[in-house]
PAZA-560173 format. One line per 8 residues: number of its first residue (from 1); their letters; for each residue x, y, z of N, C-alpha, C, O. Coordinates in steps of 0.2 Angstrom, whole numbers, plus 5000, padded with zeros to 4 digits. Example, Ala and Ser with C-alpha at 12.3 -4.5 7.8 and 13.67 -1.06 7.14 Angstrom:
1> AS> 5066 4972 5039 5062 4978 5039 5066 4984 5039 5071 4983 5042; 5064 4989 5035 5068 4995 5036 5064 5000 5039 5067 5006 5040
// end
This chain:
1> XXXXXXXX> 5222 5198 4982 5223 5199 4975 5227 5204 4973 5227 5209 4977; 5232 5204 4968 5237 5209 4965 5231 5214 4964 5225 5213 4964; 5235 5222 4961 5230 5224 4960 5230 5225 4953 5225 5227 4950; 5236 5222 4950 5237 5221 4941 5232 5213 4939 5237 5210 4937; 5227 5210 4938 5226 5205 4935 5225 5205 4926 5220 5208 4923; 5229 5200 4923 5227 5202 4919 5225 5197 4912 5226 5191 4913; 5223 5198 4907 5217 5195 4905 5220 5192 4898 5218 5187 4896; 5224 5195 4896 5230 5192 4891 5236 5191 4893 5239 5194 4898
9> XXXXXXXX> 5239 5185 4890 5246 5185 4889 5250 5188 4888 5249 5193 4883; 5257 5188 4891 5262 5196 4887 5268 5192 4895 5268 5190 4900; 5272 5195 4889 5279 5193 4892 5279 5199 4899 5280 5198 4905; 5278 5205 4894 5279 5211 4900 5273 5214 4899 5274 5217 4893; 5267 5216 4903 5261 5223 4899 5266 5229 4900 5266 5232 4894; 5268 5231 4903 5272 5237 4901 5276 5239 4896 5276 5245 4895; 5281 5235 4891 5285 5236 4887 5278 5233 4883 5280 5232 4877; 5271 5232 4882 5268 5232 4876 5267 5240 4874 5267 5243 4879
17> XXXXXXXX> 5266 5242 4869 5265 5247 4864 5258 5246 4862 5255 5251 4859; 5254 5242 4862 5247 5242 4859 5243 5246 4863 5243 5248 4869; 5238 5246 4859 5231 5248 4864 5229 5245 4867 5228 5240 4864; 5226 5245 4874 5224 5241 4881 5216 5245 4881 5214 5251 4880; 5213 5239 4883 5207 5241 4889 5207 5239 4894 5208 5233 4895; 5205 5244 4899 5209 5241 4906 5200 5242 4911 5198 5248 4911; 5197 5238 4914 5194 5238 4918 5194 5238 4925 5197 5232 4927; 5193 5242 4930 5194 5242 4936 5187 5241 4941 5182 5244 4940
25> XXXXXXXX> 5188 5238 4943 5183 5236 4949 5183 5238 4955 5184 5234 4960; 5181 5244 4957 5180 5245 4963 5175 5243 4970 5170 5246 4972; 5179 5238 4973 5174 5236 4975 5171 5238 4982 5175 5240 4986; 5165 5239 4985 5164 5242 4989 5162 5250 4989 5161 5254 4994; 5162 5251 4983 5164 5258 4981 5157 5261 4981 5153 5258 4983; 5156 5266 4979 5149 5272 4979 5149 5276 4972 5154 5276 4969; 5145 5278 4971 5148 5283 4964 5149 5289 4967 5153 5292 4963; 5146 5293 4972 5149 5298 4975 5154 5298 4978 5156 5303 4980
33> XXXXXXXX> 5159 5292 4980 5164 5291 4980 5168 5292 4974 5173 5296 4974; 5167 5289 4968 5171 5290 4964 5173 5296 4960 5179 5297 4959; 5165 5300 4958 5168 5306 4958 5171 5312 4961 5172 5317 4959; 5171 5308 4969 5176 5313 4970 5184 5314 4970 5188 5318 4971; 5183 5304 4966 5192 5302 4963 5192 5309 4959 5195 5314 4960; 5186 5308 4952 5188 5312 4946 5189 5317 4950 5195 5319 4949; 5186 5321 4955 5185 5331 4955 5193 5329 4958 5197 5332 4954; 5196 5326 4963 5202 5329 4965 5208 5327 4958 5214 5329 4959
41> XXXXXXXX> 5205 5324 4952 5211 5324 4948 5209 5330 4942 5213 5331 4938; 5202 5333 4943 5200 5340 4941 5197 5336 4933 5197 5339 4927; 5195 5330 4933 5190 5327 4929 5183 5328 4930 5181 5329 4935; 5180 5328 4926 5171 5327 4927 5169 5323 4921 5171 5322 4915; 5163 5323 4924 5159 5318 4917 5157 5321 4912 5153 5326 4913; 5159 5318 4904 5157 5322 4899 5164 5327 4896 5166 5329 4890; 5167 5328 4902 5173 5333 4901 5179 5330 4898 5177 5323 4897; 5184 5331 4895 5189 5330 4892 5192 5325 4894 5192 5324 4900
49> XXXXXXXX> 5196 5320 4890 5202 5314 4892 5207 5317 4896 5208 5323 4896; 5211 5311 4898 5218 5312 4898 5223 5313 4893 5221 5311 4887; 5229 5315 4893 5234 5313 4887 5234 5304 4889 5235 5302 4895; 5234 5300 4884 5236 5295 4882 5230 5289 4883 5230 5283 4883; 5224 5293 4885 5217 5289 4885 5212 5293 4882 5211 5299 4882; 5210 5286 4877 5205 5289 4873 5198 5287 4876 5194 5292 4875; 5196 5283 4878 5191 5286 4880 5187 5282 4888 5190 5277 4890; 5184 5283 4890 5181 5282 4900 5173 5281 4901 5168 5284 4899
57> XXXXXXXX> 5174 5277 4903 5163 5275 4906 5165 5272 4912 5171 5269 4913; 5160 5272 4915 5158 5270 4923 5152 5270 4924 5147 5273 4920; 5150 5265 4928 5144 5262 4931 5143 5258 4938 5147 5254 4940; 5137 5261 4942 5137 5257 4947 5137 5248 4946 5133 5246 4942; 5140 5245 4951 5138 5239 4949 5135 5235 4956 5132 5238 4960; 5135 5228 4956 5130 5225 4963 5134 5227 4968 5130 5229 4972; 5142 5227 4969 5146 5227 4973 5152 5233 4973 5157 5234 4976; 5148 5237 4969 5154 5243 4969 5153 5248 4963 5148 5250 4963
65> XXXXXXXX> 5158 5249 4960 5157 5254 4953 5163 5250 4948 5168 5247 4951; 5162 5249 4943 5166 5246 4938 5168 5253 4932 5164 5256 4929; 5174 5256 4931 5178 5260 4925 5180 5255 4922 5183 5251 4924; 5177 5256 4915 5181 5253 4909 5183 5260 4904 5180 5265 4904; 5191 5258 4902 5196 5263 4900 5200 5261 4894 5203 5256 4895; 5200 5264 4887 5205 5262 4884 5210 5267 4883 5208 5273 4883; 5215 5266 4883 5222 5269 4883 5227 5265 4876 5229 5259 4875; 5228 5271 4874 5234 5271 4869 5241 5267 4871 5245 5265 4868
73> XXXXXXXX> 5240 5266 4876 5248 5260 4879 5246 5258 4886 5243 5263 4890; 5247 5251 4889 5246 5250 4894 5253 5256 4899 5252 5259 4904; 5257 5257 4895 5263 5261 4900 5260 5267 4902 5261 5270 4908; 5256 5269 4897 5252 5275 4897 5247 5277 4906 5247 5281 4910; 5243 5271 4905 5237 5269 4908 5243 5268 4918 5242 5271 4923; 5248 5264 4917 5250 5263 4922 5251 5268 4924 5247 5271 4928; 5258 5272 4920 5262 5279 4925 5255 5282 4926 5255 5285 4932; 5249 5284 4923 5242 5288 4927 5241 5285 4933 5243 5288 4938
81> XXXXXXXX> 5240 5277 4933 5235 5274 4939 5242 5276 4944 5239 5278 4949; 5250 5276 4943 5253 5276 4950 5253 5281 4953 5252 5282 4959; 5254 5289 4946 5254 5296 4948 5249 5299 4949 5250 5304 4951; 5242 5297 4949 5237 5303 4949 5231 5299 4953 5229 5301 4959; 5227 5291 4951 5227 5289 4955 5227 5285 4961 5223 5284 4965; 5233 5282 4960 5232 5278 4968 5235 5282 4973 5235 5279 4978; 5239 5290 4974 5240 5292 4980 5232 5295 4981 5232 5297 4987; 5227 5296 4979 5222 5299 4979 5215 5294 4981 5209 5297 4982
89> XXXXXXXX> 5215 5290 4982 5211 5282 4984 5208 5283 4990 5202 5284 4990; 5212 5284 4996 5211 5284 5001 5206 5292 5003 5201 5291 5006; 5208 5297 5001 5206 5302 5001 5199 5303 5000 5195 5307 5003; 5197 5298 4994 5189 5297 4991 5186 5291 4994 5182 5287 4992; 5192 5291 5001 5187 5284 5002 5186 5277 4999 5181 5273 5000; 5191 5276 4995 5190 5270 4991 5196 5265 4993 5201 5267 4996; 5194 5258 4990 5200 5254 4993 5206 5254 4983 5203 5256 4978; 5210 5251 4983 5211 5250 4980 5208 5244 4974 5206 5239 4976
97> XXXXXXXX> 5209 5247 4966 5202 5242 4963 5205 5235 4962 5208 5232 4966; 5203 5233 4958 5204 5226 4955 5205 5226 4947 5200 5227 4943; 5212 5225 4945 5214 5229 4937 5213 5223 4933 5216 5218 4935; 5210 5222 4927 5208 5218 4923 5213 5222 4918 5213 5228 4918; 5219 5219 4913 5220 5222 4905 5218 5219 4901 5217 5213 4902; 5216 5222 4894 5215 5218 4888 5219 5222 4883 5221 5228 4884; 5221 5217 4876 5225 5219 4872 5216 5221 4866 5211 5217 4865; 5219 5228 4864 5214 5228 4860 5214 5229 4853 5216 5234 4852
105> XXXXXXXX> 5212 5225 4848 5210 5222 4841 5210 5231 4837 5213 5235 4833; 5203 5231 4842 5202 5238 4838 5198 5240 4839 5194 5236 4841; 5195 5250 4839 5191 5253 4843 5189 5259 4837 5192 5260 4832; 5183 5262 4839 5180 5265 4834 5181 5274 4839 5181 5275 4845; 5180 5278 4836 5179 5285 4838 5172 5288 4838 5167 5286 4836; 5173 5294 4842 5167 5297 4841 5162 5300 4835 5164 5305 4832; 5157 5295 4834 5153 5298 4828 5151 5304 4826 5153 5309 4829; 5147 5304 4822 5145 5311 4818 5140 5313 4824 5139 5309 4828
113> XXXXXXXX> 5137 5320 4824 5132 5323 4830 5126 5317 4825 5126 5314 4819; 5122 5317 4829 5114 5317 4828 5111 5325 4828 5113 5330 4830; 5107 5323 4824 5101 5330 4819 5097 5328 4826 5096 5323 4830; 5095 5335 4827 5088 5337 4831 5083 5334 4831 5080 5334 4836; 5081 5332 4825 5074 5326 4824 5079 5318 4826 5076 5313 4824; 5084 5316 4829 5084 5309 4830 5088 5307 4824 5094 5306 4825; 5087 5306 4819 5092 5305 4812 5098 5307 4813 5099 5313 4814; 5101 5302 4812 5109 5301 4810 5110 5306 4806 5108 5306 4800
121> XXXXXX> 5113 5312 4810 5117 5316 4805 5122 5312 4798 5125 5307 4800; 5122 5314 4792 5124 5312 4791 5129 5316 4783 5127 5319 4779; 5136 5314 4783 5142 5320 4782 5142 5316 4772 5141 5310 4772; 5142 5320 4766 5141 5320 4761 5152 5319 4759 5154 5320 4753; 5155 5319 4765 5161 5320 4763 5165 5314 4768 5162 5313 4773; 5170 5312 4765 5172 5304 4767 5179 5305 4764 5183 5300 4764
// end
């Protein structure tokens, strides 16, 4: 299997400019594996994005660990997965993933905190 598969049509995913979500599938994988992809690219959970990815989750799955990722451009998302990591794969023990793209419609940001009591903080200014 490529390790680009992809989920929408597109002349080229790389000359698109939109927002992508990119699912990867690691198959085979552990989650103590994968974070040790994040620690050798100096990521952790909870901790800060990259430039040109807005936002990251992971989960173990029946057969591996699955990352879903939206990125502000698939070119974006590419030049990461070439420079940072697919030289870095091997080292955490992983095989290369299985890449799903999607073209995305649209995505919401991080909400307001939650109040200490559970209630939806909630902001008098808009």
């Amino acid at each position: 299997m490529s390790v680009l598969a992809q989920a929408r049509p597109s002349a080229s995913p790389t000359e698109s400019t939109a927002v992508v979500a990119v699912v990867l599938d690691f198959v085979d994988a552990t989650l103590p594996q994968f974070d040790r992809l994040l620690d050798s690219m100096g990521l952790s959970p909870g901790g800060p994005g990259l430039p040109g990815s807005i936002f990251h989750w992971s989960r173990r799955t029946a057969d591996g660990v699955r990352v879903t990722e939206v990125w502000d451009s698939h070119r974006h998302f590419e030049d990461f997965f070439h420079s940072e990591i697919a030289p870095r794969l091997a080292e955490a023990g992983l095989r290369a993933p299985e890449i799903t793209t999607y073209e995305v419609h649209g995505y919401l940001t991080q909400g307001p905190p939650v109040a200490q009591d559970g209630d939806l903080a909630r902001s008098t200014e808009r």
